[in-house]
ROSE-4610 file (N, C-alpha, C; in Angstrom, 1 decimal, always signed):
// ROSE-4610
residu = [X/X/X/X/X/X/X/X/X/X/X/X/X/X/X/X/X/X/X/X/X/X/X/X/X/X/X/X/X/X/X/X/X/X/X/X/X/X/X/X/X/X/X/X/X/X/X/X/X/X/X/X/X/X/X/X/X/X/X/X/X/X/X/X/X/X/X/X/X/X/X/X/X/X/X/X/X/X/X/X/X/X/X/X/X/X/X/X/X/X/X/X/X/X/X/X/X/X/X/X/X/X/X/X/X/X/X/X/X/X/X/X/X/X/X/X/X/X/X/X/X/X/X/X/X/X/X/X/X/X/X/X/X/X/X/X/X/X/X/X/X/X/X/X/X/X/X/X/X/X/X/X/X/X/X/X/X/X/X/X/X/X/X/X/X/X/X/X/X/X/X/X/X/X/X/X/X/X/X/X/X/X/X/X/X/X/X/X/X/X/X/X/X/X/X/X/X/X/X/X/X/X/X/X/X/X/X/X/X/X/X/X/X/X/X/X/X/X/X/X/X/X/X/X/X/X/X/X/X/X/X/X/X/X/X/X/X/X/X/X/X/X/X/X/X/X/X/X/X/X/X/X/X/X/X/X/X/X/X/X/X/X/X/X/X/X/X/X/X/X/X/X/X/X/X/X/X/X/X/X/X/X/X/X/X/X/X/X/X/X/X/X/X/X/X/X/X/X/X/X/X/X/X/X/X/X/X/X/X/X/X/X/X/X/X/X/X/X/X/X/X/X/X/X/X/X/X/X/X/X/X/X/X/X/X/X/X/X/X/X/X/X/X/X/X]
num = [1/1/1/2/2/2/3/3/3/4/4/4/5/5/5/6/6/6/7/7/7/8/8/8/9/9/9/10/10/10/11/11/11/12/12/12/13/13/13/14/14/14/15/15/15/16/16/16/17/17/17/18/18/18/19/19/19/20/20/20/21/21/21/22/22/22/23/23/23/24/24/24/25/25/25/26/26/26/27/27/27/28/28/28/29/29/29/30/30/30/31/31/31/32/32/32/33/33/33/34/34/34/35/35/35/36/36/36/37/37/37/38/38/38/39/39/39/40/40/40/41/41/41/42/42/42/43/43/43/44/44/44/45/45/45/46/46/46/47/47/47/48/48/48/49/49/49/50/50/50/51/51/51/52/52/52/53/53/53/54/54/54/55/55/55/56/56/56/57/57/57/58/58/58/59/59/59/60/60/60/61/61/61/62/62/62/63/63/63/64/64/64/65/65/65/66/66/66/67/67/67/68/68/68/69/69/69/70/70/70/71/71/71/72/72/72/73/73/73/74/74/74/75/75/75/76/76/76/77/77/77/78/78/78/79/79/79/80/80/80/81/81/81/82/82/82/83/83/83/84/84/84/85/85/85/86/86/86/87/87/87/88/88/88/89/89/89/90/90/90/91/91/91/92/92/92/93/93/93/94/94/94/95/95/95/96/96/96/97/97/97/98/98/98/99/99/99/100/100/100/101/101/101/102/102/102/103/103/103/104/104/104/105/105/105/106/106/106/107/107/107/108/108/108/109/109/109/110/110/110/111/111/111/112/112/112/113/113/113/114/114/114/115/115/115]
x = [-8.2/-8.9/-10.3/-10.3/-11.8/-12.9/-14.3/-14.8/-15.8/-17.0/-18.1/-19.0/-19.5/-21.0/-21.7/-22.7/-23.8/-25.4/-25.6/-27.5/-27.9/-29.6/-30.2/-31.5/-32.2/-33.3/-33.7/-35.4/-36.4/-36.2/-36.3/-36.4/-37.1/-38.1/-39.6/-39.0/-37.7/-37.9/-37.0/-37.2/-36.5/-35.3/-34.3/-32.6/-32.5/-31.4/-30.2/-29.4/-28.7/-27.4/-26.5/-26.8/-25.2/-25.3/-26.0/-26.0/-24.8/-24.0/-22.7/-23.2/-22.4/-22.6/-24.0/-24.6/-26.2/-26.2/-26.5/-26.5/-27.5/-28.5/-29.6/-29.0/-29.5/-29.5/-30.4/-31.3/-33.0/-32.1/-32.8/-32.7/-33.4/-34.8/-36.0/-35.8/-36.2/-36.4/-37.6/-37.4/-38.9/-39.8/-41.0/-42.3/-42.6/-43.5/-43.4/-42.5/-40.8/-39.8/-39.3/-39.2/-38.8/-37.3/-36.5/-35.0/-34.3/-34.9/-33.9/-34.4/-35.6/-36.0/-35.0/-34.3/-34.1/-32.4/-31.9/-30.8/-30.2/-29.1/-28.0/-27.1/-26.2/-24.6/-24.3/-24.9/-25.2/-26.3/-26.6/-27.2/-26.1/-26.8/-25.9/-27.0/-27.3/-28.3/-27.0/-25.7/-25.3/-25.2/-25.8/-26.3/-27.3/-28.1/-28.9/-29.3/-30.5/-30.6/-30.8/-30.5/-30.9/-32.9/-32.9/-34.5/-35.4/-34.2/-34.4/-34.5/-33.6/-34.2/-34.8/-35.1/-36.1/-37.6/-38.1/-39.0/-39.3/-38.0/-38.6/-38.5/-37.7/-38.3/-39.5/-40.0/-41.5/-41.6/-40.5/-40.8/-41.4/-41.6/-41.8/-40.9/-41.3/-40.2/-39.7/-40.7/-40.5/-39.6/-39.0/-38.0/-36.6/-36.8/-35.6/-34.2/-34.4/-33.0/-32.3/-33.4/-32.8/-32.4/-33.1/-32.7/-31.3/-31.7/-29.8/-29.0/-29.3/-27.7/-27.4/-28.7/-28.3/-28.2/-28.5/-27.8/-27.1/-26.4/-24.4/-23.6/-24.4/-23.8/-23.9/-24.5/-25.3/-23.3/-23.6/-23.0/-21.2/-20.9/-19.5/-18.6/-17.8/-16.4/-17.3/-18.3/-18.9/-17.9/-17.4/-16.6/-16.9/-18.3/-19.0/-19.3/-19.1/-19.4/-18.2/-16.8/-15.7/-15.3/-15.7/-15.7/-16.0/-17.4/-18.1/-18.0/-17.4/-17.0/-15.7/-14.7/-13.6/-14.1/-14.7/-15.3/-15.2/-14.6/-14.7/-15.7/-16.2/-17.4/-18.4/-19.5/-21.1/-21.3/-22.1/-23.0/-24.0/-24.9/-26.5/-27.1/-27.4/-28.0/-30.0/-30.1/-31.7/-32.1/-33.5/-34.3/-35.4/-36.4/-38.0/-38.8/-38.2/-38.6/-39.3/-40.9/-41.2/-40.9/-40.4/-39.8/-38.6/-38.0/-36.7/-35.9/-36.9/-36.4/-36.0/-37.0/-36.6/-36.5/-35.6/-35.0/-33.4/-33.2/-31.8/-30.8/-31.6/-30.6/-30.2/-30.6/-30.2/-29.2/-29.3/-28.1/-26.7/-27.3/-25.9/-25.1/-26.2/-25.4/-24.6/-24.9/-24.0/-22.9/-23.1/-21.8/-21.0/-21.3/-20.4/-20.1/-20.2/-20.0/-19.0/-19.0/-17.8/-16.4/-15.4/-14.5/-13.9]
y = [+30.6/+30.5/+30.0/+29.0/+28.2/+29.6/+29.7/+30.0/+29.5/+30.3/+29.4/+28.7/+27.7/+27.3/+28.1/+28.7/+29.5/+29.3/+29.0/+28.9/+30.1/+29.8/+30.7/+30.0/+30.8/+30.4/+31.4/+31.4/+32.0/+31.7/+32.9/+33.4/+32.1/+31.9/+31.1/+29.8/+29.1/+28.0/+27.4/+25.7/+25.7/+25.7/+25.4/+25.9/+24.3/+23.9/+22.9/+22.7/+21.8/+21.2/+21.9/+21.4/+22.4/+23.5/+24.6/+25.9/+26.5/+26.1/+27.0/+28.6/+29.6/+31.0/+31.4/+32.1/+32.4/+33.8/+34.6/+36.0/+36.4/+37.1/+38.0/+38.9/+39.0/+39.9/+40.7/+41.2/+41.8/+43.4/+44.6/+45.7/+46.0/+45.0/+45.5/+43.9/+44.0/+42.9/+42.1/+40.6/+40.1/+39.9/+40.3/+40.1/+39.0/+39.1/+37.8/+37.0/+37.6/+36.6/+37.4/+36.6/+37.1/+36.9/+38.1/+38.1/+36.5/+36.6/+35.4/+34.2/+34.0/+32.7/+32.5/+33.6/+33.7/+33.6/+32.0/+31.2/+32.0/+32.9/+33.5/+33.8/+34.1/+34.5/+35.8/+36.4/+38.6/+38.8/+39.9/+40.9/+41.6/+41.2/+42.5/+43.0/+44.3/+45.4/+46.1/+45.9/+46.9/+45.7/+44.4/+43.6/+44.0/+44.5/+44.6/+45.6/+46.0/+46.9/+48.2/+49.5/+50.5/+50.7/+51.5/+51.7/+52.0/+53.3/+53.5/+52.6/+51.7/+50.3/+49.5/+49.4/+48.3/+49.1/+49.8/+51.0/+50.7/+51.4/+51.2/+49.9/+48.6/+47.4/+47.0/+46.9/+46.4/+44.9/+44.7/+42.9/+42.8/+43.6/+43.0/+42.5/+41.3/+40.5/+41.2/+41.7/+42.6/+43.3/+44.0/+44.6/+44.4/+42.9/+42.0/+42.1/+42.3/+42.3/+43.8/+44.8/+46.3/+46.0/+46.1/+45.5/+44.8/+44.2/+42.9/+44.3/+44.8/+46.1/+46.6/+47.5/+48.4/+48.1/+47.0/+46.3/+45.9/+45.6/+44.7/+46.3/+47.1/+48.6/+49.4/+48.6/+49.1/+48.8/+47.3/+46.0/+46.6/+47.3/+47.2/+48.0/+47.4/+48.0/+47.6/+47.0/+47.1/+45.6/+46.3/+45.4/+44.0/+43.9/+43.1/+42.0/+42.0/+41.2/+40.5/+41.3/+40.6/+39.9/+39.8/+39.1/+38.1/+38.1/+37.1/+35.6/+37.0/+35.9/+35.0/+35.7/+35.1/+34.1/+33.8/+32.8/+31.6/+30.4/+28.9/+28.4/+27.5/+26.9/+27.2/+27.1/+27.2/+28.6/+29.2/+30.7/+30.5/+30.7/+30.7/+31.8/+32.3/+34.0/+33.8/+34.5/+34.6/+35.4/+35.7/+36.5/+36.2/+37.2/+36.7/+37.0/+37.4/+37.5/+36.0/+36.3/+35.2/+35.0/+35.4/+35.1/+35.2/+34.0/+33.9/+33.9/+33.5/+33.6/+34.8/+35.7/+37.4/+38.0/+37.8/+38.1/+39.2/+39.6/+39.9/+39.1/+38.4/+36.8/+36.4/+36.3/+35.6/+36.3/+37.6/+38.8/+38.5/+38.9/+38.5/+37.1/+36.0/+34.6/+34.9/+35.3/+35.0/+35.6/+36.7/+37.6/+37.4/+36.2/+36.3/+34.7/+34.4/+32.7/+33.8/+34.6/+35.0/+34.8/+35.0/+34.6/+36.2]
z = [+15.9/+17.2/+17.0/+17.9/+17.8/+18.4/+17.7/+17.8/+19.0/+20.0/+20.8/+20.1/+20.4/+19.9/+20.0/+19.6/+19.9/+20.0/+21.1/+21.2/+21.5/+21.0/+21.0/+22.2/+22.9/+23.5/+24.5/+24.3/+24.9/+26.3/+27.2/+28.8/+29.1/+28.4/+29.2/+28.8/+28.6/+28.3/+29.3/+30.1/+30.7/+31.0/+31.5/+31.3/+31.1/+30.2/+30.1/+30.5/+31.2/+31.5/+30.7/+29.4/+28.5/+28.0/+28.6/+27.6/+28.0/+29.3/+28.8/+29.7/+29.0/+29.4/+29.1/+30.1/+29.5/+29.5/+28.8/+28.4/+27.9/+28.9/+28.5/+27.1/+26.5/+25.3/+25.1/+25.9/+25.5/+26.5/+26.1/+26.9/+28.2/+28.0/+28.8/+29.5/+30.7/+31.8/+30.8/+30.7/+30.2/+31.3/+30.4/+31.2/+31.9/+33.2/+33.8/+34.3/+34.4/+34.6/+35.4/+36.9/+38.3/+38.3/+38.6/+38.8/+39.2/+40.2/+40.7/+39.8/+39.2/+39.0/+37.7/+36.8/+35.5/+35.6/+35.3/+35.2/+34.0/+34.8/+33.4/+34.3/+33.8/+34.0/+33.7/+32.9/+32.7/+31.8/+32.0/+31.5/+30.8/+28.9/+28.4/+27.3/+28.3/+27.8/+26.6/+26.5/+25.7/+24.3/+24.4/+23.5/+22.2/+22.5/+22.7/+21.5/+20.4/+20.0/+20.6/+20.2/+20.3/+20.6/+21.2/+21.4/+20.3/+19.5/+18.4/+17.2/+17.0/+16.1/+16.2/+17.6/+18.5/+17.8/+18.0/+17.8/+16.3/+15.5/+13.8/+13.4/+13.9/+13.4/+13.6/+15.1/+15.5/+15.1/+15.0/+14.9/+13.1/+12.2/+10.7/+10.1/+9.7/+9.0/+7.5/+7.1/+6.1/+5.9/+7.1/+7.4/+8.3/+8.0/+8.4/+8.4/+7.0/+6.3/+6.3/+6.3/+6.8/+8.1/+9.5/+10.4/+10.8/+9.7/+10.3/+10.2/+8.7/+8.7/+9.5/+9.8/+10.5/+12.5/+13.0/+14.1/+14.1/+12.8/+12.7/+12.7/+12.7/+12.1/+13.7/+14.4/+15.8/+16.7/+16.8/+17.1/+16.4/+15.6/+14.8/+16.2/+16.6/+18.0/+19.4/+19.1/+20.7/+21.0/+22.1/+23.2/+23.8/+23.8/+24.4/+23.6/+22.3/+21.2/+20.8/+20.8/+21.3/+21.6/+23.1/+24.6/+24.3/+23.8/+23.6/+22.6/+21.3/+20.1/+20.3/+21.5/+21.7/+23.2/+23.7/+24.5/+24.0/+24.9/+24.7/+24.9/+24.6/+24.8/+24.2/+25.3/+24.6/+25.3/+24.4/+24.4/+24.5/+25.2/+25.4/+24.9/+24.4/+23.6/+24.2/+25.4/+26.3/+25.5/+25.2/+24.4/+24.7/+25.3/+25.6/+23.8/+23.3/+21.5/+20.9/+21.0/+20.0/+18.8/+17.8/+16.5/+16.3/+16.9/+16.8/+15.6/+14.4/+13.1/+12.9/+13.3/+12.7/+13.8/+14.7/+16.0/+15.9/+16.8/+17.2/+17.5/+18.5/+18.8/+17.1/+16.1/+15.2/+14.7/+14.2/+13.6/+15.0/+16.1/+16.9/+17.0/+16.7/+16.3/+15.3/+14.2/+12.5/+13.1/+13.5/+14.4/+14.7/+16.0/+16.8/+16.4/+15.3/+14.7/+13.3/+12.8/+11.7/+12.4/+11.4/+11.6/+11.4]
């Protein structure tokens, strides 16, 4: 079974023609971005890390690679990830996260891009 394409891109950036399904991935509403103005197709807060790992990552890249584990370990039976990986087309993955390199959005790409 063909897998989605999967993008990644910032709340604040403007929407494209082809992103396909757009899926907040953040827990928290992003700052500065008015409900209606913010082009997506769901909210999935169950996306999303725990408060708790959101908390002891704090965004250090340092602690990146602990991080991935333990949100693929967050992420392991969640339903929603599923759904998602079995989806045609393109995936938009929304994140108001300035470091997309050492992001969430990134651990949930490889994810939902495994076979």
């Amino acid at each position: 079974m063909a897998r989605p394409t999967i993008r990644i891109r910032r709340v604040y950036a403007a929407e494209k023609p082809d992103e396909g399904l757009r899926v907040l991935i953040d827990r928290l509403w992003p700052r500065g971005v008015r409900r209606e103005a913010l082009a997506m197709d769901e909210w999935g807060k169950d996306l999303a890390p725990s408060s708790e790992l959101r908390t002891w990552y704090g965004h250090r890249p340092e602690r990146f690679d602990e991080f991935r584990e333990r949100y693929r370990a967050e992420l392991s039976g969640n339903p929603a990830v599923h759904r998602l990986a079995h989806t045609t087309g393109t995936v938009t993955l929304l994140t108001a996260t300035k470091d997309l390199e050492h992001s969430h959005a990134v651990v949930l790409a490889e994810l939902l891009g495994e076979d």
